[in-house]
N, C-alpha and C positions, 0 to 999 in steps of 0.2 A: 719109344712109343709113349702116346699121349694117354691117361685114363685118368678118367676122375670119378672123385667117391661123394658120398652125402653123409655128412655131421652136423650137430647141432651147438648152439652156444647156449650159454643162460644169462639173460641180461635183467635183473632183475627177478619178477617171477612169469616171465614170457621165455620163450627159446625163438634164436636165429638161425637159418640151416646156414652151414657152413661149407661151401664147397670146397673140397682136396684134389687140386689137381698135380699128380702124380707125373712126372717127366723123367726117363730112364733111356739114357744116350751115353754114344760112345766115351770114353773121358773115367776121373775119378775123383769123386768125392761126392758129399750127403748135405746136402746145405736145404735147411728147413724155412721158410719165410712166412710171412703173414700172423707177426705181432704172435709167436705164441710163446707162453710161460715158461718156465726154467723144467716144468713137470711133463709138458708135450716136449721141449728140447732133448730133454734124456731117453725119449721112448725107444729111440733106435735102438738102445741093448736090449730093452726089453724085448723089443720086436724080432731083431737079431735072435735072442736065445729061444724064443719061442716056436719061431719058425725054422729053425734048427735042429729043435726037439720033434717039431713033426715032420723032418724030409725035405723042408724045403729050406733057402737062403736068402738074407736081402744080396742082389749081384755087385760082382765088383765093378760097378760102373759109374758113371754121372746121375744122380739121382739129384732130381730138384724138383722138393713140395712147394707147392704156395697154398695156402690157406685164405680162401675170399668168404666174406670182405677181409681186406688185409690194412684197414684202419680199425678193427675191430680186436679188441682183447681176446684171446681163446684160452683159456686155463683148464688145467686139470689131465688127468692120464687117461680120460674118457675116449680119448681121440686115438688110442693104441691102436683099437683093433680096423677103422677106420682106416689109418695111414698102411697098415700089415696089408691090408684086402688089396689097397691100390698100389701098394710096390711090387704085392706077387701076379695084377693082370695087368701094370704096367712093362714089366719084365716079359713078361708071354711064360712066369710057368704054371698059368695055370687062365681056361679062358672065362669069362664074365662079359657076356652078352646082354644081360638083364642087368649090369650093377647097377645104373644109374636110375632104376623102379625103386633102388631100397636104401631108408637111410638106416648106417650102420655106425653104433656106437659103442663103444667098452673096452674095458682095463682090462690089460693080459700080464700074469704070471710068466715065470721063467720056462713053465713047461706046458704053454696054451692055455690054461685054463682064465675064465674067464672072471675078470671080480665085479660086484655089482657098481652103478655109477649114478650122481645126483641128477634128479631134474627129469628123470626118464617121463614122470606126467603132463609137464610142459611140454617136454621134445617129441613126443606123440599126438601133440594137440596141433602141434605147427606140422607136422609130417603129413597128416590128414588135410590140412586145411592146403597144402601146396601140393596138393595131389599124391602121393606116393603110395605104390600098391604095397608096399610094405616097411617094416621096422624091425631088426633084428639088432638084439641088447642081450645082456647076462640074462640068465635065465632068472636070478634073486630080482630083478626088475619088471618078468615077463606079467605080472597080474596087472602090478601098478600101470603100467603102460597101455595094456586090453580092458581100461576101461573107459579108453576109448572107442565108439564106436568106426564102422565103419573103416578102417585100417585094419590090415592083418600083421600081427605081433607074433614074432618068432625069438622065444628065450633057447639061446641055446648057451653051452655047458663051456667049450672050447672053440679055440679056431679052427680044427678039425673039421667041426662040423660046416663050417659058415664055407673053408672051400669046398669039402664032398658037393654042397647045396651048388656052385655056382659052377665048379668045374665038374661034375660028375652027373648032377642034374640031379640026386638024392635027396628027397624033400625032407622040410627042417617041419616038426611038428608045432603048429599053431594052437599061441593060448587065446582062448575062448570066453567069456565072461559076458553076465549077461548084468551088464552094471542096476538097472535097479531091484532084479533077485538078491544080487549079493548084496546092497545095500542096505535091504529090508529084513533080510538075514540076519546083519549082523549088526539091528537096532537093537543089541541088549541095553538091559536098563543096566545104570552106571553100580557100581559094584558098593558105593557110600550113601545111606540113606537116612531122611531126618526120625526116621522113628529109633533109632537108636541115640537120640538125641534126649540128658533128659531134662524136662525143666524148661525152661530158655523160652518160653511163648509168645513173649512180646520179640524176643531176635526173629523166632522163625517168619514172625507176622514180616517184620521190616523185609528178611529175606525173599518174600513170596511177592509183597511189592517192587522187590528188584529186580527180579525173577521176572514178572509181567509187562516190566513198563522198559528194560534194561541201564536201566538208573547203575553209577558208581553209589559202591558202599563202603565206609568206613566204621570197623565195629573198634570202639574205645574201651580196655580192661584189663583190670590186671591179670597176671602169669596164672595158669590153669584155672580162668573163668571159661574154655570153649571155644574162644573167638575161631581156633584154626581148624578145629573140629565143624564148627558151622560151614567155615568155607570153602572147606571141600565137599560138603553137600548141596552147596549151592546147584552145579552143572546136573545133579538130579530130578532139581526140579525147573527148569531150563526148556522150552519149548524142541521136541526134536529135531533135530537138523533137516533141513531140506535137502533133497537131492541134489541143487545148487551148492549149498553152501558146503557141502559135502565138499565136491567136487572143488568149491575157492581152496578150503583147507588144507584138502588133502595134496593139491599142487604144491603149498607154500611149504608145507613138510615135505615133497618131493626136492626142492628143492636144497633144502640143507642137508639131503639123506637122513630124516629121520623115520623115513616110512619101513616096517619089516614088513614080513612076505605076508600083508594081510588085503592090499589091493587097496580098496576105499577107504576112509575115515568114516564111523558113522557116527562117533561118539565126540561130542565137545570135547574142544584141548582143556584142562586146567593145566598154566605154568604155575611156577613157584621158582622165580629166581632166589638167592641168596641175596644176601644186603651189600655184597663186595662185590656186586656186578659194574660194567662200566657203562660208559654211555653207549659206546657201538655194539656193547653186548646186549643189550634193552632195546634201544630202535635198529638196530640193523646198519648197514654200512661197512666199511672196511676199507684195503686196497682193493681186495678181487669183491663186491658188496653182495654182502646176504644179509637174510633178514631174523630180525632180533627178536629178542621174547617177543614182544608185540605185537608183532606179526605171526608169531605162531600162536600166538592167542587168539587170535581172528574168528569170531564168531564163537569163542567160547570167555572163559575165565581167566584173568591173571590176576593170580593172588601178590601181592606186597607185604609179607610180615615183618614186623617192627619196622614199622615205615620211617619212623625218625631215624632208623641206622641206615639208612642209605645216604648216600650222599647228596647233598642238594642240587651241585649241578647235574646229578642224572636222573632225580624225579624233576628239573623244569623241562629236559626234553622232550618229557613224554605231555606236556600241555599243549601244544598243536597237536598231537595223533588224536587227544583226547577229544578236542573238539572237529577236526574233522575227518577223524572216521579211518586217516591213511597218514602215513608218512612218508617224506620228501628228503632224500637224502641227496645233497648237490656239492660237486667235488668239481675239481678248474678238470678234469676231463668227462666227468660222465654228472649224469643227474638221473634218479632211479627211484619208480615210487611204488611202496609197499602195504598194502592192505592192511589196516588193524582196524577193524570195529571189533571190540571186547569191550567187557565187563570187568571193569577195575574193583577188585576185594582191598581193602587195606584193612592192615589190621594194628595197632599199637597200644603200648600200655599207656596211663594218662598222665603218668610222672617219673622220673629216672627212678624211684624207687619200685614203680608197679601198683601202689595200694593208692593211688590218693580218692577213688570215690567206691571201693569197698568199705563197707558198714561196720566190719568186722576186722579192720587192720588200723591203726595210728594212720595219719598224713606223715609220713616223717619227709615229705621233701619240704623245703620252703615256697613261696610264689615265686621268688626269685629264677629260683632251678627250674621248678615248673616251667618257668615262660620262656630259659632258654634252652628246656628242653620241644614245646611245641612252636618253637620259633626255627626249628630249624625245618620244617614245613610252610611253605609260602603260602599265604592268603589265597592267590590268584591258583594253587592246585587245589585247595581245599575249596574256593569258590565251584572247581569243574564235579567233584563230589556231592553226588544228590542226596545223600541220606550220610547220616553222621549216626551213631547210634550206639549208647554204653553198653557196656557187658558185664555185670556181677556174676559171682561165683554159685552155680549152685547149690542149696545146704541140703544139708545130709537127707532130709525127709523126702526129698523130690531126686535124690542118688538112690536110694534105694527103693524106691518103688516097681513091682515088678511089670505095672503096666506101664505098655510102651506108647508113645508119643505115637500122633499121624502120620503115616508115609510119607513119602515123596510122591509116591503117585497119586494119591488125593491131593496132594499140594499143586502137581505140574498138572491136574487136570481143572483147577482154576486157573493156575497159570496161562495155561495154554487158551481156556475160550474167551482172558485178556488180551492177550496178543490175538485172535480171530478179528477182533474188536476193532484195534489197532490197524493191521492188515487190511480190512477193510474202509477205515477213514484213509487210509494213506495209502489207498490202490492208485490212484492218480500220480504219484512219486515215484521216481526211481532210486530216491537216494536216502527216504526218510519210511522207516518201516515200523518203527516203532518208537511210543513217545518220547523216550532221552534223547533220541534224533531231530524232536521240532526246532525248527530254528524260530527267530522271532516273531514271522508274521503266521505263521503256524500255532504260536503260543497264544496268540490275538485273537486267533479264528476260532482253535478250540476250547480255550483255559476261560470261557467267560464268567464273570464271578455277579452272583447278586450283592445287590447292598452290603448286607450285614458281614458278607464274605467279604467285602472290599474292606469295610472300616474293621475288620480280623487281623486282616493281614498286616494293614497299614501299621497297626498298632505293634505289631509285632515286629516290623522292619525299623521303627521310629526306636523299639526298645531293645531290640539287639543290634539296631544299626548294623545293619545287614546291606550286603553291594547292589546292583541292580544283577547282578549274574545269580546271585545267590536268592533276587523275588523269582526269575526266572524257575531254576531249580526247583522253588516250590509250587508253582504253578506243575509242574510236570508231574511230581511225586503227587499233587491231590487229583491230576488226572488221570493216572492209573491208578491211584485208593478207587475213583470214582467207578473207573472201566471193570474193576476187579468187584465189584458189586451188582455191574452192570444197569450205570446208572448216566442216563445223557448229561444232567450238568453236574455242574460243580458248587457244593453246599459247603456250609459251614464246618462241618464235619471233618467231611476230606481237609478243608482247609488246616483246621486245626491238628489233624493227626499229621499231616505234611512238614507243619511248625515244629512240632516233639522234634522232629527228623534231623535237626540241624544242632546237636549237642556241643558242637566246638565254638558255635556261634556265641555262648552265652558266657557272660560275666563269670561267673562260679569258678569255670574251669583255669582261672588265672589264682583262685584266692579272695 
């Protein structure tokens, strides 16, 4: 007897349904087909002992799966309870009239029960869109999955339950989510705030233009001046998430299983890779491809601390994400692209020693060391960095003060009617929302400068000899100074606080 099931693939951060067609005839043997990994090859013990455990057998017969598409990869032990469902109403013991309404996915234990599985956000989005009256996964997956609308999500516990539902006709209990309650629910503000910050005013200032305009930031300092303290308060004052971008994020963490049983994302990611990461562990890719810090940054923060210990060729990878927003990962059989617009934090000290521009420590590095220490950061990454920005230590008088610094929510409620600002010149755009996104003729249209502001800048490019990526850069940093003021053009002012911003630019920091 012929029956076939419905499963999903993950091809990036999309899902493919996968159809199982299940074939059970006279003969003997198990032969599995349609490209799948060494983790779907093994499932028949699993499946064997589980359905074992609850009364039922795979038969002693000819059993041949094919898996379609069968030029398609299928990985992972997700497809257990899939292939279980179609060898027991392939066999007749048990009957499934309605299987082909429901896509069914998840990992099975020795004794039925069932384990959670990746990607369940994607494989719910494709399940609805190819019509299916329903989706039955592990139950640790049932929220994520229901916040889908419009599909009925059934988490259930074991395979028990998924035959009772199909041979017995015992209705499996549907999770229910009313995605933008839950989302709006669980807008807490982020648990790190700048009023426990002390001192530091001109950081927070640059902070808050980062904040507005979503400029990369590099804070330069030596060892316990703050810099990493700053930048985890950055995602506090960070305009709240959309119910979009909710919804990007929280896919692309479905996708690697890092989501717990909380259903949506409402809170920006902050990462913080270690400096011993690799390249596929930063952008993403692999043999089976997922996706890397950078993409789970997406729409939030990735911090970079001691950026010069990373390794070189794995910060130039990230210079195409940087500039457009995604990355492209292409291999001789697949090619596969992954969402990163974030906000790049870097943080590092300014000499192998840590002190050379505290006021209160010796230079004990030479220029020499110096320069082969900020040489091991390319020009062309520090070009894509819009703000450059020193960090001193703060002294004792401004540590112990008991009055506390501004919030974050006074901060993110300037922030926030910058980007209103924003949003509204770049309603026409699909792809540019806020200013570190202008590209050139965008830069043209808005960054117009008077006179005085043009012979500002010039002089300032002519004296730090600076790139044309790095006039660009300033153009943008003095149009959120501007926006964050609330001010249509662009003055001398903005120009000139936009100049401070580029510290690595200037002479000094060689010696």
């Amino acid at each position: 007897m012929l029956k076939k099931v419905f499963g999903s693939a993950i091809f990036g951060v999309e899902a493919t349904t996968v159809t199982v067609e299940v074939n059970v005839d006279n003969g003997i043997g198990y032969h599995l087909v349609g490209l799948p990994d060494n983790a779907i090859k093994e499932s028949n013990f699993r499946i064997a002992a589980a359905l074992q455990n609850n009364g039922y057998k795979i038969p002693g017969k000819k059993i041949i799966i094919n898996m379609s598409p069968a030029d398609l990869r299928k990985e992972g032990s997700a497809y257990d309870l899939t292939l279980a469902v179609g060898i027991l109403a392939a066999s007749g013991q048990i009957t499934a009239d309605y299987l082909e309404d429901y896509l069914i996915m998840g990992e099975l234990s020795l004794d039925g029960t069932l384990q959670p599985i990746k990607g369940a956000l994607p494989i719910a989005v494709k399940a609805r869109q190819e019509g299916f009256k329903g989706f039955i996964l592990p139950k640790q997956n049932a929220k994520e999955a229901a916040i889908v609308n419009d599909l009925k999500v059934f988490g259930v516990e074991s395979i028990k339950e998924v035959i009772d539902f199909f041979d017995k006709g015992i209705a499996l209990e549907q999770t229910i989510i009313n995605t933008r309650e839950e989302f709006y629910k669980n807008l807490n503000f982020p648990e790190h705030d700048f009023a426990d910050v002390k001192g530091q005013e001109g950081i927070k200032r640059c902070m808050e233009i980062a904040a507005a305009g979503g400029h990369n930031i590099i804070l330069i300092g030596p060892p316990g001046a703050g810099k990493t303290m700053l930048a985890k308060r950055l995602p506090s004052i960070l305009p709240p998430m959309t119910l979009n971008e909710a919804l990007e994020t929280t896919k692309i963490h479905s996708v690697v299983g890092r989501l717990k049983d909380t259903g949506l994302m409402s809170q920006r990611p902050f990462r913080s890779p270690h400096h011993t990461i690799s390249n596929v562990a930063l952008v993403g890719g692999g043999s089976y491809p997922q996706p890397g810090e950078i993409s789970l940054s997406h729409n939030g923060v990735l911090f970079l601390d001691e950026l010069p210990e990373f390794k070189r060729e794995v910060l130039e990878v990230m210079r195409q994400p940087l500039e457009d927003r995604e990355v492209t990962i292409s291999r001789a059989k697949f090619t596969v692209t992954y969402p990163s617009s974030f906000m790049l934090v870097a943080s590092m000290n300014p000499s192998p020693s840590g002190y050379f521009n505290d006021p209160s420590a010796p230079k004990t590095s030479s220029p020499a060391e110096m320069q082969r220490y900020l040489g091991k950061i390319s020009g062309p990454l520090l070009d894509r960095i819009d703000i450059h920005i020193e960090v001193t230590p703060v002294p004792f008088e401004k540590l112990s003060e008991e009055r506390k610094g501004e919030t974050s929510v006074e901060i993110r409620k300037r922030v926030t009617a910058a980007r209103e600002i924003q949003t509204q010149r770049f309603a026409y755009s699909d792809t540019v929302h806020y200013n570190a996104q202008m590209n050139t003729k965008q830069i043209r249209k808005y960054c117009v400068l008077d006179e005085a502001s043009k012979q500002l800048l010039k002089a300032a490019m002519e004296r730090l000899n600076l790139s044309a990526r790095a006039y660009d850069r300033i153009l943008k940093v003095a149009r959120t100074i501007a926006d964050l003021e609330g001010a249509e053009d662009i003055n001398g002012a903005h120009i000139s606080e936009a100049i401070q911003y580029r510290s690595l630019d200037r002479e000094g920091w060689l010696g």
